[in-house]
C-alpha positions as CSV (number, residue, x, y, z in Angstrom):
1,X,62.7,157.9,50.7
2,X,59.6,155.1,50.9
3,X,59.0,152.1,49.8
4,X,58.4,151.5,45.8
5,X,55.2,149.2,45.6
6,X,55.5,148.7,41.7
7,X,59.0,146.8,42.4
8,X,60.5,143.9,44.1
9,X,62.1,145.0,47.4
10,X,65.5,143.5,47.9
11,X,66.4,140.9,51.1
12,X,69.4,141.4,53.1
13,X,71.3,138.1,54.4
14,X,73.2,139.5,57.8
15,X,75.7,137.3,59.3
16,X,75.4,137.5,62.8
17,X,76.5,135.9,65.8
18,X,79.3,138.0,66.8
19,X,77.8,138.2,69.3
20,X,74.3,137.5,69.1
21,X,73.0,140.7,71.1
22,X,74.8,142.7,68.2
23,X,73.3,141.4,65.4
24,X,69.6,141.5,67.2
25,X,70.5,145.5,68.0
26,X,71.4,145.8,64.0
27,X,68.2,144.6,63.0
28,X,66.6,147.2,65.7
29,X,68.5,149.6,64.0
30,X,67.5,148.3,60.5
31,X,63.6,148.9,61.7
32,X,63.9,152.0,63.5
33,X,65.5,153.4,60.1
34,X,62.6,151.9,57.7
35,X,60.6,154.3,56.3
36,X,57.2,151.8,56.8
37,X,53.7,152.7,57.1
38,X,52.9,148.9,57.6
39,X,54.2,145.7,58.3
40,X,55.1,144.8,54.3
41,X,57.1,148.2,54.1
42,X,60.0,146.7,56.1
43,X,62.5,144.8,54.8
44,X,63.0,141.3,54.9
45,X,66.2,140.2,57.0
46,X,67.2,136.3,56.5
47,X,69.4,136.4,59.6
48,X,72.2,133.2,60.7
49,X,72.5,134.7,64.1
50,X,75.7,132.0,64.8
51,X,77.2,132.3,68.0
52,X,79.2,129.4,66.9
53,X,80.9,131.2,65.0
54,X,85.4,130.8,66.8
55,X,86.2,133.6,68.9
56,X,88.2,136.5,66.7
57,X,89.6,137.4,69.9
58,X,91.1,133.8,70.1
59,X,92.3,134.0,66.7
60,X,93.5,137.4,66.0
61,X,94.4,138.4,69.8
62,X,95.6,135.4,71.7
63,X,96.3,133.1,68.7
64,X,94.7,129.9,70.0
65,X,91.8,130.0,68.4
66,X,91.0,128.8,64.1
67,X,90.1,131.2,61.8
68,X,86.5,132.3,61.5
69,X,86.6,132.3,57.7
70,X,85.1,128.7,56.9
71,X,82.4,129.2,59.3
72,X,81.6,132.6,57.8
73,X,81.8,131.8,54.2
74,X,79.5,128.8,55.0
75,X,76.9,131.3,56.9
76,X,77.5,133.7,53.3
77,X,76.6,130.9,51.1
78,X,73.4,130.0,52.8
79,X,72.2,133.1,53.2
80,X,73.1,133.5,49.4
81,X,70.8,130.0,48.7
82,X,68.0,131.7,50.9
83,X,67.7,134.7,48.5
84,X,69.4,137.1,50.0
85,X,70.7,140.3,47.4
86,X,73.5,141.3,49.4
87,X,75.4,140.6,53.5
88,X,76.2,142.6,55.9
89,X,78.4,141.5,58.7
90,X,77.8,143.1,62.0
91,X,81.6,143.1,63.3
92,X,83.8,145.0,62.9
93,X,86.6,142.4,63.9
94,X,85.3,139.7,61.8
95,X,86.0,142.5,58.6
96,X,89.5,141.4,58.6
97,X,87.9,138.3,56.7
98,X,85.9,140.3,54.6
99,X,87.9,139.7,51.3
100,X,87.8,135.9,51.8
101,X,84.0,135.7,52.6
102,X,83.4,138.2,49.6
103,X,85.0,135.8,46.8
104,X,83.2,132.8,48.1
105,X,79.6,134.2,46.9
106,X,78.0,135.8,44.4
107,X,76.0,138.5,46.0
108,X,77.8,141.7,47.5
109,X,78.5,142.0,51.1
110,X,78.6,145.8,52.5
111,X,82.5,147.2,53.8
112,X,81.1,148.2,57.2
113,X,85.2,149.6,57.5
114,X,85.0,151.5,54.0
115,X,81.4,152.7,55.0
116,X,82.3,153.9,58.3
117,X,85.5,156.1,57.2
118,X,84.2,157.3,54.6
119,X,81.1,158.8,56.5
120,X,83.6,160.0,59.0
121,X,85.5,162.2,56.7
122,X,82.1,163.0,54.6
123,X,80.4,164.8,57.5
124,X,83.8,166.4,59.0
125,X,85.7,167.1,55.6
126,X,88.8,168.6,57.7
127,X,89.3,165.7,60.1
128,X,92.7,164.7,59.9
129,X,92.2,162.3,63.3
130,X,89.7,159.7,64.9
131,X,89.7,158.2,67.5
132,X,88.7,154.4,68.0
133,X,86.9,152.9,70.5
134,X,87.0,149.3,69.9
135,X,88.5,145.6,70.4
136,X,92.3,145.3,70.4
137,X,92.5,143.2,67.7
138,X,91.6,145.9,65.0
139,X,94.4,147.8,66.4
140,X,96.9,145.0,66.2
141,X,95.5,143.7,62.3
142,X,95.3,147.2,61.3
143,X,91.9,147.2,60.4
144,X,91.0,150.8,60.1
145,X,94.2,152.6,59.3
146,X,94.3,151.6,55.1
147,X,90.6,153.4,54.8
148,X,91.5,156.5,56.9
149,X,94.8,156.9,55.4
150,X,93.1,157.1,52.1
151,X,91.7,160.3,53.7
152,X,94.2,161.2,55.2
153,X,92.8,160.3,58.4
154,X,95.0,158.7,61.1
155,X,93.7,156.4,63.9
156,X,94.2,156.9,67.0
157,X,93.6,154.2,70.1
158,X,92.9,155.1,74.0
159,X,96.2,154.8,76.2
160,X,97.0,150.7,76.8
161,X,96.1,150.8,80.1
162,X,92.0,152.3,79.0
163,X,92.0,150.0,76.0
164,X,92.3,147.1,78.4
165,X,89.6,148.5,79.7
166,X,87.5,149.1,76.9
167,X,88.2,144.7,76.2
168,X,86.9,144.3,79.7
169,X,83.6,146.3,78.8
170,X,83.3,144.4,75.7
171,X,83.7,141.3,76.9
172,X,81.2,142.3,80.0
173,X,78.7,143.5,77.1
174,X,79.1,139.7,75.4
175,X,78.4,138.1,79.1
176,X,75.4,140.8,79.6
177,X,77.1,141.8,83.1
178,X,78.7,145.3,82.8
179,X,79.1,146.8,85.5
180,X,78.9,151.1,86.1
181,X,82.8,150.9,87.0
182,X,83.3,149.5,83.8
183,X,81.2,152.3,81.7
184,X,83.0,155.0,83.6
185,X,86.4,153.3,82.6
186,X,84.9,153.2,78.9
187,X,84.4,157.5,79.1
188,X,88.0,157.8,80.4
189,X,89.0,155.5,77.2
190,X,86.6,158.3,75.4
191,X,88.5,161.0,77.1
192,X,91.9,160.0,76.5
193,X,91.1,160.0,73.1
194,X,90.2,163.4,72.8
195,X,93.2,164.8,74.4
196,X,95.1,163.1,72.5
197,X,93.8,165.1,69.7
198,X,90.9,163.2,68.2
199,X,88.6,164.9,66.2
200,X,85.5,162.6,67.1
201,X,85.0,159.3,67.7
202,X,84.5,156.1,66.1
203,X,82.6,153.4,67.8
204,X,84.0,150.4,65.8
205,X,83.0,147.7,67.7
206,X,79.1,146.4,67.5
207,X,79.1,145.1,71.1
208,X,80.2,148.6,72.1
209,X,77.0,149.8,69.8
210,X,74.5,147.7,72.3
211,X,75.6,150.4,75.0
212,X,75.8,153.2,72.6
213,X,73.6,155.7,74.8
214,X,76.3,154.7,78.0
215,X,79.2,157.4,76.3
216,X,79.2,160.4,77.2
217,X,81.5,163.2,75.5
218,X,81.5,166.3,73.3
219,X,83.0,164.8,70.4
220,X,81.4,164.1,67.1
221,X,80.3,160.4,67.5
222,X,80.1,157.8,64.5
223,X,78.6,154.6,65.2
224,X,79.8,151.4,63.2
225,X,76.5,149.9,63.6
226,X,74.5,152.6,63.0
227,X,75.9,153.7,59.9
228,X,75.7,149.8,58.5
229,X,71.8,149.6,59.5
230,X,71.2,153.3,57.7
231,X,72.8,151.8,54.6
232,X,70.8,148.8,54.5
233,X,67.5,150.8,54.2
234,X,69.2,153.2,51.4
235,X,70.4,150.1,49.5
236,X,66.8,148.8,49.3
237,X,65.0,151.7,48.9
238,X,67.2,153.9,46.7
């Protein structure tokens, strides 16, 4: 795969915000994964980096907080105006508005869920379950389990006392103050995990991505984030 000079290279609009850190380690991702000689083989990101954007945990785990939505459609159709040819949203969380911020423009937006299970079960055509390392609230809007269950896949979450701890880590990661207690509490989510059978893991939550090289286990690993930025650079180049 390179860059085509004889064509016009398509932009990507990437809503981000959610936090900010994640969306800035997507777009690290995005360049690391460019196949670019020079500075006019990458692509062009048009980035809303909005950490404005209400809290999902607010809204879809305490249920104080308004819905994320308006803000993100607004964010969609801007990037839309600025030429964008398709979104991405670097969240897995703020997916559960996917369907609503997809009808409100006219350029695609990337299923970072539907990506993500699908490469699961692609590279590991027997996996019958994964394990998810990620915020609370995809386990209590059942995010993930439609897409799996399509493979046959079922989801499985750490233990409630080590998924409190993996919210602790990512709200640490949000504040930039994690603290080495917290990353060992994060590997005994990881562990619990795979003895409760998981086949590998998923890490399905982008703040969790900034601290990617922190887990440690023998598990197959699949990275939300990772697999979004890799998809990026085959949707403009292929």
């Amino acid at each position: 795969m390179s860059p085509d000079k004889t064509r016009k290279d398509k932009s990507v609009g990437v809503l981000g915000g959610m936090g900010p850190e994640a969306a800035v380690d997507l777009m690290q991702r995005v360049i690391d994964a460019t196949p670019a000689k020079d500075d006019a083989d990458h692509i062009r990101m048009l980035v809303d980096n909005n950490p404005k954007v209400p809290s999902r945990i607010e809204a879809l785990i305490d249920g104080t907080g308004e819905s994320p939505a308006p803000c993100m459609i607004d964010m969609a159709r801007g990037l839309e105006k600025q030429g964008a040819d398709f979104l991405v949203i670097p969240c897995n969380t703020a997916h559960h508005y996917y369907s609503e911020v997809a009808a409100a423009v006219d350029i695609p937006i990337l299923n970072l869920i539907e990506l993500t299970s699908s490469h699961c079960k692609q590279e590991q055509p027997d996996l019958r379950k994964a394990g998810l390392l990620a915020s609370t609230a995809l386990q209590q809007i059942y995010l993930y389990e439609p897409w799996f269950k399509q493979h046959g896949v079922k989801v499985l979450y750490p233990q409630q006392q080590n998924q409190r701890a993996v919210m602790d880590l990512i709200r640490a990661v949000k504040a930039k103050r994690q603290t080495s207690d917290q990353i060992l509490a994060y590997n005994r989510a990881a562990d619990d995990l795979q003895a409760q059978g998981a086949e590998c893991l998923v890490v399905a939550c982008t703040e969790l991505s900034v601290i990617g090289d922190r887990l440690r286990t023998s598990l197959p690993v699949y990275d939300a984030s990772e697999l979004l930025a890799t998809t990026v650079v085959r949707e403009v180049f292929e």
